[in-house]
LOFI-252920 format. One line per 8 residues: number of its first residue (from 1); their letters; for each residue x, y, z of N, C-alpha, C. Coordinates in steps of 0.1 Angstrom, whole numbers, plus 5000, padded with zeros to 4 digits. Atoms other than C-alpha are relative to their C-alpha. Layout:
NUM = a = X:Y:Z:X:Y:Z:X:Y:Z  ...
This chain:
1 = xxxxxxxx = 5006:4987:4999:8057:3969:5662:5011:5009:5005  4988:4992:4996:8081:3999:5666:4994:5008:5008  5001:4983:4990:8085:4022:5696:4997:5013:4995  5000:4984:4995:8075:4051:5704:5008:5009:5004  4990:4993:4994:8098:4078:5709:5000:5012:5003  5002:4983:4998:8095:4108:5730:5015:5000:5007  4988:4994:4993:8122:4129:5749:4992:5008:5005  5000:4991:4986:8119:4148:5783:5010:5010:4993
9 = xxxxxxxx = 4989:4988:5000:8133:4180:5774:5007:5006:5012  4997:4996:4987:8135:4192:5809:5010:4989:5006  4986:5007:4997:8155:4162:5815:5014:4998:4991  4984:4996:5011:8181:4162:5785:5010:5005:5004  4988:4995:4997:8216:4170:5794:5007:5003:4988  4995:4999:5011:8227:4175:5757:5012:4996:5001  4989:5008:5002:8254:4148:5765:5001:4995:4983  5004:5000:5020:8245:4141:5723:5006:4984:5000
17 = xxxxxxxx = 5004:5014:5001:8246:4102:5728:4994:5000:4988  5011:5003:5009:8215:4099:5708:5007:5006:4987  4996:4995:5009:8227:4124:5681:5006:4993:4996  4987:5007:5005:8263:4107:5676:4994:4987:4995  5006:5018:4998:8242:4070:5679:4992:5002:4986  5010:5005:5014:8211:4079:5649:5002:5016:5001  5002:4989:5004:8218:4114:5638:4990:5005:4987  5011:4996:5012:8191:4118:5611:4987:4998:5010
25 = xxxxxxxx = 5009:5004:4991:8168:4107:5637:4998:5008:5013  4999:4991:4989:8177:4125:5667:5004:5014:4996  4995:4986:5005:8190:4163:5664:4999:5007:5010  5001:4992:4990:8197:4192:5685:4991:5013:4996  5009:4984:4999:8174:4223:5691:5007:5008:4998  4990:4994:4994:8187:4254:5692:5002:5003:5010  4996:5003:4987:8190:4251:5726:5010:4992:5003  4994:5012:5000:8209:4223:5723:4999:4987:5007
33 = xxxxxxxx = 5007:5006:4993:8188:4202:5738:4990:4988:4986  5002:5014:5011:8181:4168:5720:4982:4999:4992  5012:4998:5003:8149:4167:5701:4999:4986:4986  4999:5009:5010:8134:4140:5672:4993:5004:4989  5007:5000:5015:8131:4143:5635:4992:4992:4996  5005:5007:5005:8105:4127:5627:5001:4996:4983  4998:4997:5015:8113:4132:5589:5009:4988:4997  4986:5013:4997:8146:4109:5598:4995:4986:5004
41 = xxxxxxxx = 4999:5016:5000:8149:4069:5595:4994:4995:5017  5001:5003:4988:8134:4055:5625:5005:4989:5003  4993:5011:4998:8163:4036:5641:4987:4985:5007  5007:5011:4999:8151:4000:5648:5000:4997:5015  5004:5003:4987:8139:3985:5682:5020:5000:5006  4988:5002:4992:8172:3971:5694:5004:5011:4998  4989:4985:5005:8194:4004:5680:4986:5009:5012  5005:4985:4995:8164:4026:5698:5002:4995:5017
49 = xxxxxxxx = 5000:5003:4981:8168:4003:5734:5016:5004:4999  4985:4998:4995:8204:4007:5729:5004:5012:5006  5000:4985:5001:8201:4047:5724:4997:4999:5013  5008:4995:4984:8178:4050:5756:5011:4995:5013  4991:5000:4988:8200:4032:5779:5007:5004:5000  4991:4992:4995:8227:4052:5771:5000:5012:5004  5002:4993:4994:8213:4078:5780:5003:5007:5009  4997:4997:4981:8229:4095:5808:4992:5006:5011
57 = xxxxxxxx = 5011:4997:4991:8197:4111:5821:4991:4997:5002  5004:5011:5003:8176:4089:5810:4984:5010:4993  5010:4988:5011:8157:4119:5788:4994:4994:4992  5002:5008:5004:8151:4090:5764:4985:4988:5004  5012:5011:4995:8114:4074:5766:4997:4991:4988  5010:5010:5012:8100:4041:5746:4991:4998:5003  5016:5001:4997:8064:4036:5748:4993:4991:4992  5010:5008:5011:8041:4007:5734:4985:5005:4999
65 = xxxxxxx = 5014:4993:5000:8003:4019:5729:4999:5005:5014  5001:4983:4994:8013:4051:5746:5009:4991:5016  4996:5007:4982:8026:4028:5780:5019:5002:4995  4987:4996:5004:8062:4039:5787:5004:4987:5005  4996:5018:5000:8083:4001:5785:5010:5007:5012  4990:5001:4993:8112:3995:5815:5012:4999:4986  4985:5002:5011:8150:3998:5796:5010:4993:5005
């Protein structure tokens, strides 16, 4: 079963990790504040734990029926 993927906006530092890592998937606002295309490939479990932990703010949430998982 694939994650869930939200983002904390309020936490986002638009270091662009995520972007550079699944950019059809991820994308900036115009804010420049990381946001997700749903429209875009949903990277796969491993590739989406990889994304989250690099995270540098850890703006990056995975969630199984709705429960946010440890990374």
């Amino acid at each position: 079963m694939p994650y869930e993927v939200k983002i904390d906006a309020d936490e986002c530092v638009s270091a662009g990790r995520c972007v550079a890592m699944a950019p059809e998937f991820f994308v900036f606002d115009d804010d420049e504040i990381a946001t997700i295309d749903r429209s875009g490939p949903l990277p796969d479990d491993e590739a989406l734990i990889r994304i989250a932990r690099q995270c540098p703010s850890g703006a990056i949430k995975l969630l199984v029926d709705g429960t946010e998982i440890e990374i």
